[in-house]
N, CA, C and O atoms as a MOPAC input file, in Angstrom:
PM7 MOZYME 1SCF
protein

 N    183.96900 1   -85.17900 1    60.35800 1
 C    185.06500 1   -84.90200 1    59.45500 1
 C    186.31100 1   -85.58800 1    60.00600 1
 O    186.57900 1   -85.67100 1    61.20400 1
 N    187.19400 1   -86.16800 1    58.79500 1
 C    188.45100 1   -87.01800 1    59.55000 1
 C    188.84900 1   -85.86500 1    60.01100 1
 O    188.37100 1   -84.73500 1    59.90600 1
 N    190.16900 1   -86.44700 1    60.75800 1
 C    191.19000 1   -85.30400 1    61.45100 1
 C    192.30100 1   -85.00800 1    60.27900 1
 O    192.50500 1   -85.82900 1    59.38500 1
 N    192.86400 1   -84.00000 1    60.34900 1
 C    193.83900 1   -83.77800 1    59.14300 1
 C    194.85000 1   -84.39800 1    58.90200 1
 O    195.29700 1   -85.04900 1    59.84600 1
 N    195.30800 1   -84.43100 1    58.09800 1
 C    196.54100 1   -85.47600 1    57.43600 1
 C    198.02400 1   -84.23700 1    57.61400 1
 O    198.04500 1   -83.04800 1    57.93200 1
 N    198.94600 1   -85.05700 1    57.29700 1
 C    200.08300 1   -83.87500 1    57.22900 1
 C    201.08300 1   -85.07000 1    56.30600 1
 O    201.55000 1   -86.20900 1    56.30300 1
 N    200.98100 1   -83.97000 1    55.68100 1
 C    201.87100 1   -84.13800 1    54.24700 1
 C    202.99800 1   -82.99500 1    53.78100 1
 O    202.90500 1   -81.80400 1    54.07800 1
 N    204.17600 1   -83.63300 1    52.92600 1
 C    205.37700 1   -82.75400 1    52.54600 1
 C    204.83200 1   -82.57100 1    51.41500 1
 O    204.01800 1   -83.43100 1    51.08000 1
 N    205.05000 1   -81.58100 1    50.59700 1
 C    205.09800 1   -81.56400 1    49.26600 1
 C    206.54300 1   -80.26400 1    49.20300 1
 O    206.98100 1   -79.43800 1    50.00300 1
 N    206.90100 1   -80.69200 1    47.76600 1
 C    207.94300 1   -79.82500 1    47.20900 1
 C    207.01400 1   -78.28600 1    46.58300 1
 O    205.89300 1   -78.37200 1    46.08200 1
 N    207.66600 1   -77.14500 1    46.73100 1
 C    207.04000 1   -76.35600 1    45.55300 1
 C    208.03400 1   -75.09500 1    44.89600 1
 O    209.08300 1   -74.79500 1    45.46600 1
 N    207.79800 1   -74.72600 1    44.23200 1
 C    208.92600 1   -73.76600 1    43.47900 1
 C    209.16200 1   -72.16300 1    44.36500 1
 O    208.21100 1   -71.51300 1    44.79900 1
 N    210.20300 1   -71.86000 1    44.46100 1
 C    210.35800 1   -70.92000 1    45.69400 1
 C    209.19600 1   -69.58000 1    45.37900 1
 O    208.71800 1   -68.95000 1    46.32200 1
 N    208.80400 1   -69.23700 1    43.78000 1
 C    208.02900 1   -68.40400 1    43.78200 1
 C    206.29500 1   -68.56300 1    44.45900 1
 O    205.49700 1   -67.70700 1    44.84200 1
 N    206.23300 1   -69.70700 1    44.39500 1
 C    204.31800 1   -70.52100 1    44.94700 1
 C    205.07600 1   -70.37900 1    46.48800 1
 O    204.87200 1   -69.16600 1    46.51400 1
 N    205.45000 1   -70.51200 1    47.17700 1
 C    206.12600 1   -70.46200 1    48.26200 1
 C    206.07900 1   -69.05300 1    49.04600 1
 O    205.87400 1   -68.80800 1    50.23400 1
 N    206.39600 1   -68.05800 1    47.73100 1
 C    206.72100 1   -66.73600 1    48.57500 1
 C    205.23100 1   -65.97600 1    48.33100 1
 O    204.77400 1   -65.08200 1    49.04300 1
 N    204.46700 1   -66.68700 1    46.89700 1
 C    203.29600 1   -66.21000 1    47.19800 1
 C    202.30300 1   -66.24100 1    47.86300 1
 O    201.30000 1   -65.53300 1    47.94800 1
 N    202.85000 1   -67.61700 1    48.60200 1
 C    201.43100 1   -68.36200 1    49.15500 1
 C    201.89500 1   -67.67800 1    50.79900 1
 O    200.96700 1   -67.28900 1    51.50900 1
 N    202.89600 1   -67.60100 1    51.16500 1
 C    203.30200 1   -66.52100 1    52.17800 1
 C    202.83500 1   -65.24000 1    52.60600 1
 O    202.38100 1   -64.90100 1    53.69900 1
 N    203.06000 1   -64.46000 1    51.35500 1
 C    202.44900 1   -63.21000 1    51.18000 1
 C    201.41500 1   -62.98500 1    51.46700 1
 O    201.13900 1   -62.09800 1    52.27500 1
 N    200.30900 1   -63.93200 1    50.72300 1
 C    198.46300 1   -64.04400 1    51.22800 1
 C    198.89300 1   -64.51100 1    52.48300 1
 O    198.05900 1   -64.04800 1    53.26200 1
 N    199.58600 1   -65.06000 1    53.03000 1
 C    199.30700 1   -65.52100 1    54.61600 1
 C    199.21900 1   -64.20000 1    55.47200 1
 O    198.36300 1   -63.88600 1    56.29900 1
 N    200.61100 1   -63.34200 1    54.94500 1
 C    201.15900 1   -62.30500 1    55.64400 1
 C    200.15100 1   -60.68300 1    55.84000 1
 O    200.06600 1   -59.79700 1    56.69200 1
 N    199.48200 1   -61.01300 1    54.40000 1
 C    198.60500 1   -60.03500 1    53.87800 1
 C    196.91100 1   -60.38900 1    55.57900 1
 O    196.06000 1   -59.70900 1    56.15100 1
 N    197.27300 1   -61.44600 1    55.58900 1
 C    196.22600 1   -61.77400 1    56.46600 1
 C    194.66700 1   -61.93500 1    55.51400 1
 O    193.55100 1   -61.46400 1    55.73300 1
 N    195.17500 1   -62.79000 1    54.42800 1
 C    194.15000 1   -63.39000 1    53.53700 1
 C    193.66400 1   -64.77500 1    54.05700 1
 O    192.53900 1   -65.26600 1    54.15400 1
 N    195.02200 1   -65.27000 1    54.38200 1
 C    194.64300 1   -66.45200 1    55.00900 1
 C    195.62500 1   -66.86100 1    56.27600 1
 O    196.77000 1   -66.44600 1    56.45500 1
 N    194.60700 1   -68.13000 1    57.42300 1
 C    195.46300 1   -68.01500 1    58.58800 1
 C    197.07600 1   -68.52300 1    58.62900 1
 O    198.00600 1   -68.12100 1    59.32800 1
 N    197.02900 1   -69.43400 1    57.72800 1
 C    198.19400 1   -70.27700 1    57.67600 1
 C    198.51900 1   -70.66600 1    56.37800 1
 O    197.76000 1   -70.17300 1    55.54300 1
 N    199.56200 1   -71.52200 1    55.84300 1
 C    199.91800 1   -71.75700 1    54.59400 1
 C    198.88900 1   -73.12400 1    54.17900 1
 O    198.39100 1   -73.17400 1    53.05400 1
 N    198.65300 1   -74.13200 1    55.12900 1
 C    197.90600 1   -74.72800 1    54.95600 1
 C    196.15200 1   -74.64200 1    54.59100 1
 O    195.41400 1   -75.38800 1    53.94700 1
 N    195.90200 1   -73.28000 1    55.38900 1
 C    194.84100 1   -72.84100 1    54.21700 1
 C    194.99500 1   -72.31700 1    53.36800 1
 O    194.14300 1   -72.11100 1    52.50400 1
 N    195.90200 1   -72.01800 1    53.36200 1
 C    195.91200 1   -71.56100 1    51.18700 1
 C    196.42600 1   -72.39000 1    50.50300 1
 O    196.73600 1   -71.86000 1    49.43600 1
 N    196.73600 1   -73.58100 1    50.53200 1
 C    197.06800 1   -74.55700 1    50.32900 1
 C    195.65300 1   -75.01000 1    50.05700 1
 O    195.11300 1   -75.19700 1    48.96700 1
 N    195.00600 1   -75.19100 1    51.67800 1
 C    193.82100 1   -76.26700 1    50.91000 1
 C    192.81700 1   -75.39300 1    50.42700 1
 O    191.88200 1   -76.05000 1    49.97000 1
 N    192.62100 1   -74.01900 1    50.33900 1
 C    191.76800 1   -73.06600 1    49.40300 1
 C    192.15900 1   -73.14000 1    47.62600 1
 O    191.38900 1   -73.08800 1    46.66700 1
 N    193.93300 1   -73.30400 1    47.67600 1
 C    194.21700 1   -73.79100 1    46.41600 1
 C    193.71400 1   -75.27400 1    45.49200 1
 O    193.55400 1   -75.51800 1    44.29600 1
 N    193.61200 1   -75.86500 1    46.45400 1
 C    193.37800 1   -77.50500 1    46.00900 1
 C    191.87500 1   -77.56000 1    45.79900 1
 O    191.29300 1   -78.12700 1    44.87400 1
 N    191.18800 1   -76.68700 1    47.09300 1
 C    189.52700 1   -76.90800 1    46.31900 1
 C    189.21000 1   -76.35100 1    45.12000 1
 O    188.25300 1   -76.72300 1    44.44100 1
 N    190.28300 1   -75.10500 1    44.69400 1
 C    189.84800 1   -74.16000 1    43.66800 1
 C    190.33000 1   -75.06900 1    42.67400 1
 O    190.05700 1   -74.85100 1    41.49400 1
 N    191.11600 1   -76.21000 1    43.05800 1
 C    191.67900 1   -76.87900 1    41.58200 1
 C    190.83900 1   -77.88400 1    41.39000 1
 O    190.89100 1   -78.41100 1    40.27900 1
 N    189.96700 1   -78.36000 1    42.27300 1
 C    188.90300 1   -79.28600 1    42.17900 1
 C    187.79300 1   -78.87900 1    41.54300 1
 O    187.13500 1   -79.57700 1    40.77200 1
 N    187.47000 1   -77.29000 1    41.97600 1
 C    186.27300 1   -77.05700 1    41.44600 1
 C    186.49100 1   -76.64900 1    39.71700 1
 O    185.54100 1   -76.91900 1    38.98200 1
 N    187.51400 1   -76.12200 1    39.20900 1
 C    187.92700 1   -75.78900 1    38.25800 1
 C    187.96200 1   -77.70800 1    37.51300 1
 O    187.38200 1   -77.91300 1    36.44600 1
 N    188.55100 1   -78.66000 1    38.10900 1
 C    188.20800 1   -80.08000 1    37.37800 1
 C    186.91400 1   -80.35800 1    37.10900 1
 O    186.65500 1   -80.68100 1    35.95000 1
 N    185.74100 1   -80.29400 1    38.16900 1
 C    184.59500 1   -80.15600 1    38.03500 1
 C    184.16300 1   -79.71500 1    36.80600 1
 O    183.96100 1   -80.43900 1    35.83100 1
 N    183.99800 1   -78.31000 1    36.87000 1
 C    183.75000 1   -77.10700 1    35.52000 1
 C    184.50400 1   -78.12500 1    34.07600 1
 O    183.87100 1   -78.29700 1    33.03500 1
 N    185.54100 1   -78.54500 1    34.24100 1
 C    185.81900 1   -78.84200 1    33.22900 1
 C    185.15900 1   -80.20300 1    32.59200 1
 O    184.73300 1   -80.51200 1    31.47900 1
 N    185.27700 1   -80.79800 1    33.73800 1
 C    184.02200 1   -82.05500 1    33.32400 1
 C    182.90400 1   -82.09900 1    32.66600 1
 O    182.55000 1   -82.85000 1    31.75600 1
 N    182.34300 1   -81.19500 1    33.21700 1
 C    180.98300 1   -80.67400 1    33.27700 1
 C    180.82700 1   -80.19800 1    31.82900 1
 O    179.79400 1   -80.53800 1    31.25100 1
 N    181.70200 1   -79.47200 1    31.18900 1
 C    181.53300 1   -78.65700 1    29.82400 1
 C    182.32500 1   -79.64700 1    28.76900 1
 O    182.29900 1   -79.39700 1    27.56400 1
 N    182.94700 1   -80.65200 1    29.23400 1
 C    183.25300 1   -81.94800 1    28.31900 1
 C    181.81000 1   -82.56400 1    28.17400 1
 O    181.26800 1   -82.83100 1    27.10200 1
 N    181.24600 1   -82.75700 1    29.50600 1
 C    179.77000 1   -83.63800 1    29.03700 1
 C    179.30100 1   -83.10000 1    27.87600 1
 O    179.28400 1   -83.62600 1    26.76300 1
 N    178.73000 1   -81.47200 1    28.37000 1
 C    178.00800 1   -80.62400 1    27.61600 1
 C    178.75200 1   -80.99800 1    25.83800 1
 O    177.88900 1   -81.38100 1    25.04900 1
 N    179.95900 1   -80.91800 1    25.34800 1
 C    180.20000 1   -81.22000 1    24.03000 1
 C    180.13700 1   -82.65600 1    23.82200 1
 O    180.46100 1   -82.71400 1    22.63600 1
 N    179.92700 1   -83.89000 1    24.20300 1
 C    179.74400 1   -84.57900 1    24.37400 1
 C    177.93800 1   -85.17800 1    23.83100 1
 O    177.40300 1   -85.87500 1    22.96900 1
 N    177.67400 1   -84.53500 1    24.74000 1
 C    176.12400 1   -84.44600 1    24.28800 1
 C    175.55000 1   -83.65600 1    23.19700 1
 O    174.60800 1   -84.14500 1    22.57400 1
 N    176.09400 1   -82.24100 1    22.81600 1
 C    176.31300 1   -82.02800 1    21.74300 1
 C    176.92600 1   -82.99800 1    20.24900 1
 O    176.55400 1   -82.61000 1    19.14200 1
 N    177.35600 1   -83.57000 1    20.29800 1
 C    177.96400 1   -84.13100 1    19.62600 1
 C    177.46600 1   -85.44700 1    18.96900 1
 O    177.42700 1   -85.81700 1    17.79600 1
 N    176.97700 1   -86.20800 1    20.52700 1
 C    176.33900 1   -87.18200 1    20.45800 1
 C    174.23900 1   -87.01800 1    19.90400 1
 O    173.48500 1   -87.85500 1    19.40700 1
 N    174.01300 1   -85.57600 1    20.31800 1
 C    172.77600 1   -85.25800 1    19.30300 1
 C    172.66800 1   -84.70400 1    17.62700 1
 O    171.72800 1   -84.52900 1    16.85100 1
 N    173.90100 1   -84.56800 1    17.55700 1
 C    174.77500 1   -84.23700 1    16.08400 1
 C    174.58400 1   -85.57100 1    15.67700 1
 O    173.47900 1   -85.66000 1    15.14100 1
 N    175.37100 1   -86.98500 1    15.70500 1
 C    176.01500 1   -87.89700 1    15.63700 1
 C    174.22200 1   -88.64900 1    15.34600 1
 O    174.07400 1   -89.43800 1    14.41300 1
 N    172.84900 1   -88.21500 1    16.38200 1
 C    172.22300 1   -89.29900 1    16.15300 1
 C    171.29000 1   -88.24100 1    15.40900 1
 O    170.26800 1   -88.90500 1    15.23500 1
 N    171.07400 1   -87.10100 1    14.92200 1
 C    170.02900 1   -86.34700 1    14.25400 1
 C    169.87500 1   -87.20200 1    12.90000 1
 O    170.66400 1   -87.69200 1    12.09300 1
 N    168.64900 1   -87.15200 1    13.02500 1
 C    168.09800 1   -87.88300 1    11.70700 1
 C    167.82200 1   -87.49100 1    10.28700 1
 O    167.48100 1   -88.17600 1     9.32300 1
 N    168.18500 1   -85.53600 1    10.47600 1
 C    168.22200 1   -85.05100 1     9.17700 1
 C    169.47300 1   -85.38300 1     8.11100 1
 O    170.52800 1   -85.73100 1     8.64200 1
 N    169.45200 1   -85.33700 1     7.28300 1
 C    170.19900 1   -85.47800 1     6.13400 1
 C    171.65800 1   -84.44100 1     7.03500 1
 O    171.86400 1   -83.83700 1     8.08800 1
 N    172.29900 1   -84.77600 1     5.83400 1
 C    173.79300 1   -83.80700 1     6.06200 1
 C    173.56600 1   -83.06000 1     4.84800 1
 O    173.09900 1   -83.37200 1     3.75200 1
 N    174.13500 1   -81.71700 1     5.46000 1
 C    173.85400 1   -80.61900 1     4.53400 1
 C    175.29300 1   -80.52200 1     3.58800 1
 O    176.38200 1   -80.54000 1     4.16200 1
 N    175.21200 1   -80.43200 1     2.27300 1
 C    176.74100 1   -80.51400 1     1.20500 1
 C    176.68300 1   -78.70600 1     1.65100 1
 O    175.87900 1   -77.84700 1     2.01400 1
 N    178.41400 1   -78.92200 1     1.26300 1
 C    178.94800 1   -77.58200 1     1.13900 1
 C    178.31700 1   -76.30000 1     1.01100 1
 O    178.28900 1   -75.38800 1     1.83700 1
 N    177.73600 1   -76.36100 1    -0.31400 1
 C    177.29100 1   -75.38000 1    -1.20200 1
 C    176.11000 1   -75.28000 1     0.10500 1
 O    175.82800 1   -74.08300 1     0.15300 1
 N    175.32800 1   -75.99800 1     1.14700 1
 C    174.31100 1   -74.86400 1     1.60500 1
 C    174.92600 1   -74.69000 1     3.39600 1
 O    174.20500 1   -74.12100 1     4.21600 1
 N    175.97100 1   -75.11800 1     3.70100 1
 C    176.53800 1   -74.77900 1     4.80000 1
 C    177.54800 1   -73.59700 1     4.44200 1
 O    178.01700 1   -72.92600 1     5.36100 1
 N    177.86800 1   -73.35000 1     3.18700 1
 C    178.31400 1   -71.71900 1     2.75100 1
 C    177.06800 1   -71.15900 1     3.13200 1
 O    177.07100 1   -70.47000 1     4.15300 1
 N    176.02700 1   -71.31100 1     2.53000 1
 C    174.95600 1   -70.55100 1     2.08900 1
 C    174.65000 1   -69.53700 1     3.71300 1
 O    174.66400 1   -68.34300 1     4.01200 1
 N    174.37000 1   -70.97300 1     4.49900 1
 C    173.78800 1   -70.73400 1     5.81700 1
 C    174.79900 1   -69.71300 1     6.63500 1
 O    174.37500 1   -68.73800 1     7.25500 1
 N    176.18000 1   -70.07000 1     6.55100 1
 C    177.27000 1   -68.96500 1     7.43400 1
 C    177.37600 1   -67.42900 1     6.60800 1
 O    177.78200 1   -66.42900 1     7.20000 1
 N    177.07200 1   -67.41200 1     5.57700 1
 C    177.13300 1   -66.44600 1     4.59600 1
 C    175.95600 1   -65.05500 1     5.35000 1
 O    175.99500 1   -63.86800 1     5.67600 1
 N    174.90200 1   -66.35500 1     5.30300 1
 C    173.67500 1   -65.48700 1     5.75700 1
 C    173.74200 1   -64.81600 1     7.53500 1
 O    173.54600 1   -63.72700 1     8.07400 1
 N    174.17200 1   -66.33400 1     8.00400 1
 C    174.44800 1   -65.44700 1     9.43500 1
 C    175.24400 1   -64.71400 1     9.75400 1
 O    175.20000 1   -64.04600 1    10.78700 1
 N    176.23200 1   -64.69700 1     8.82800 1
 C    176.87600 1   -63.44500 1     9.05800 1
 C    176.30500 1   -62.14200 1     8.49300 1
 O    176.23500 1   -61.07600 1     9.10400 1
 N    176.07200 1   -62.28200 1     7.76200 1
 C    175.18200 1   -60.63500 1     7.01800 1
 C    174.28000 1   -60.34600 1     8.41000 1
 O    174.21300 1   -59.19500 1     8.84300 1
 N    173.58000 1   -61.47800 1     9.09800 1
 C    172.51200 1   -60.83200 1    10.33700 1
 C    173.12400 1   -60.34400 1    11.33600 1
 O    172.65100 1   -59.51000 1    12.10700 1
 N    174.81800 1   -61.09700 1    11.42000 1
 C    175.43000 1   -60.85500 1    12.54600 1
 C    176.01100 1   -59.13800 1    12.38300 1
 O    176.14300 1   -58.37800 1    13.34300 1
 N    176.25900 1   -58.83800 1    11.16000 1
 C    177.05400 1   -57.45500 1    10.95400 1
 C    175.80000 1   -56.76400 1    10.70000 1
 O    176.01300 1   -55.55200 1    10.72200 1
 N    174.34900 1   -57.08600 1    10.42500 1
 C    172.98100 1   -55.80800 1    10.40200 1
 C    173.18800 1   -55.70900 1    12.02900 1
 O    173.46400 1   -54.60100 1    12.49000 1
 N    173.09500 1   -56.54300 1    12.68400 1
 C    172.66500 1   -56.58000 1    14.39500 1
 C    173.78700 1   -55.76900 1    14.76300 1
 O    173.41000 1   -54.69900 1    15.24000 1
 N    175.09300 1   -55.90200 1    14.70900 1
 C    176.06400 1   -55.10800 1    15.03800 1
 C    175.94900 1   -53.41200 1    14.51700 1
 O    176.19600 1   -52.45400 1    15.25100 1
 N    175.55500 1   -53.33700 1    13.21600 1
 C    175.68400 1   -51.86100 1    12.62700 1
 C    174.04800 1   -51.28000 1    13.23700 1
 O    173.66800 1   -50.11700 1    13.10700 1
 N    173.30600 1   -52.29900 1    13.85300 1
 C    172.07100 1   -51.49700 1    14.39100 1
 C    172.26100 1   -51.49400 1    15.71400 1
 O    171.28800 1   -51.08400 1    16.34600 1
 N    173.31600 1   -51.85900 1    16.42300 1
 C    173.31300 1   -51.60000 1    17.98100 1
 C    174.78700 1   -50.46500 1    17.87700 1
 O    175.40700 1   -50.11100 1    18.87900 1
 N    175.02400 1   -50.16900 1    16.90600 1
 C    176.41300 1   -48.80700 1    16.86800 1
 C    175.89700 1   -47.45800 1    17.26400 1
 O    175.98000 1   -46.81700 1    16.21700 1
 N    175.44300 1   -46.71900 1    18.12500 1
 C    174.89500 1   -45.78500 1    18.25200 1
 C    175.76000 1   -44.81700 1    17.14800 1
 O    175.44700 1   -43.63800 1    16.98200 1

C-alpha cells in the first residue's frame, strides 16, 4: 500500500464539528479516518449508482430490441387496469 498523502481541503464549519464529534464520541481515531470512511462511503454509494444505471440500461436496451409488436393504448390501459384490480384483491386478502 502507498504511504499516505496529506492534503488541505476546505469544509463548512458544521461537517467540521460533526466529523469532530464522531472523533470525540470515539467512533473514530482521528479526523482523517472519518474523512477517509466518508470518501469510501462516497465511492461505494458511486458504485451502487453505476451499477443500477447499467441495470436500466439493460432494461431498456431489452425493451428497445424485443421483437414483439408495441402494444396501442387501448391494451396497455387494459393490462394496468387489470393489475391493479390483482394488486388491491392481494392487498384486501393479506388485511387481516
Amino acid at each position: 500500500m502507498p504511504p499516505a498523502e496529506t492534503i488541505s481541503v476546505t469544509l463548512p464549519p458544521e461537517t467540521v464539528r460533526a466529523l469532530r464529534e464522531r472523533v470525540e464520541a470515539g467512533e473514530y481515531a482521528s479526523l482523517g479516518d472519518a474523512l477517509e470512511d466518508a470518501v469510501q462511503a462516497w465511492q461505494s454509494r458511486r458504485r451502487e449508482d453505476a451499477e443500477r444505471l447499467d441495470a436500466i440500461r439493460a432494461r431498456i436496451r431489452r425493451s428497445l430490441d424485443d421483437p414483439r409488436p408495441p402494444l396501442s393504448v387501448k391494451e396497455v390501459r387494459a393490462n394496468l387496469k387489470a393489475l391493479h384490480a390483482e394488486t388491491v384483491k392481494a392487498h384486501r386478502n393479506a388485511t387481516p
